[in-house]
N, C-alpha and C positions, 0 to 999 in steps of 0.2 A: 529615512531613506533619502538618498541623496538622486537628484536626477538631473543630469549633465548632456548637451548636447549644441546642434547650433539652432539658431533662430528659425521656429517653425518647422522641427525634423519630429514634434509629436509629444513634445513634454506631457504638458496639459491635459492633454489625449490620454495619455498614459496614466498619469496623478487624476483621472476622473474616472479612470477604471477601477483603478486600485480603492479611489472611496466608493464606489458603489459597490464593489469585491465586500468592504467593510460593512455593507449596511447602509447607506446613506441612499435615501429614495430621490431628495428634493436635488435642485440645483446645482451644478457647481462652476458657479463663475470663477473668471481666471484670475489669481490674485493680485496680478501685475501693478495696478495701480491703490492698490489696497494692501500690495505685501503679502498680509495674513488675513487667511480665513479661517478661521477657528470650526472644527464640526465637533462639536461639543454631545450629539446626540449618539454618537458612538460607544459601544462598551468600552474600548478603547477612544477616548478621544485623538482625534488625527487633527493637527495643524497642518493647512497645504500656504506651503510659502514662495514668494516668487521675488527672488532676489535682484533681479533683472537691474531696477533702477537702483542700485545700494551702488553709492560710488563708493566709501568707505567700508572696512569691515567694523570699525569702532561704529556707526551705525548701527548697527545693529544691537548692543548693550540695552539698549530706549526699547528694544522687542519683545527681551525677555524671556527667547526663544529656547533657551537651556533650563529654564522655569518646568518650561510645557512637559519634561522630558520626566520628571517625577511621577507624572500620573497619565502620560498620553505618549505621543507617536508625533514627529516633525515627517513631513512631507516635504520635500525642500526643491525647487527648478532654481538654476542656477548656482547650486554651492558655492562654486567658486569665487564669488563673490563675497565671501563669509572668511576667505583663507585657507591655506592650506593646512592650516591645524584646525579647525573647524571640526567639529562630530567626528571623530578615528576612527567610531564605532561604529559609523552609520553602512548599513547596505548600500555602494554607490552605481548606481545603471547609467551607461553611455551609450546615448541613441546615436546614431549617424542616419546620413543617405546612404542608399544603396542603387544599385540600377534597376531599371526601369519603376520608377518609383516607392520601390522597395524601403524599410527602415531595418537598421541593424540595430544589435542592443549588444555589449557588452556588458558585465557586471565585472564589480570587485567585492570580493564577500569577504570580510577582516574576519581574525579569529572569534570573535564574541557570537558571529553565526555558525559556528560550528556545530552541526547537530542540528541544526533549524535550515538550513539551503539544501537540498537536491544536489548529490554530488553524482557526476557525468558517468554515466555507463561505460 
């Protein structure tokens, strides 16, 4: 899952709901300066990753982060730092601001979610 938005609109917020949604009781620090934080106690294990500081996407190769994909779940804040050919597959959410301190979410759900996302009444 890809999670897109600006600086402080709720990422983090949002990737520490979704692991405790998972299962995960303990902590969940922001990966920022750590990148990756592996939760490994999951049935599914979830990588939450924070791309923030990747000036490069070759950078990224050294992660290994398409590894994790065989037997777990990538959590990802700032994608777009990875490229735009990065995960095709992945479920991508765009937070924004809204008014009066509101946050917006769009999604983009590719073919491989079909059958797995809530499609709109």
């Amino acid at each position: 899952m890809a999670l897109s938005g600006p600086l402080g609109v709720g990422k983090t917020a949002l990737a520490r709901a979704i692991l405790r949604g998972a299962g995960h009781a303990g902590e969940v620090p922001s990966p920022t300066f750590a990148i990756v934080q592996p939760y490994d106690d999951l049935a599914l294990p979830i990588w939450h990753c924070d791309l923030y500081r990747v000036e490069e996407a070759t950078e990224l190769d050294e992660l290994g982060l398409d590894e994790v994909l065989a037997e777990g779940a990538l959590l990802v804040e700032w994608p777009e730092r990875a490229g735009a050919a990065a995960w095709p597959q992945a479920l991508r959410l765009f937070l924004q601001f809204a008014d009066g301190g509101a946050r917006g979410l769009t999604a983009q759900v590719p073919a491989a979610w079909k059958g797995r996302w809530p499609l709109p009444r």
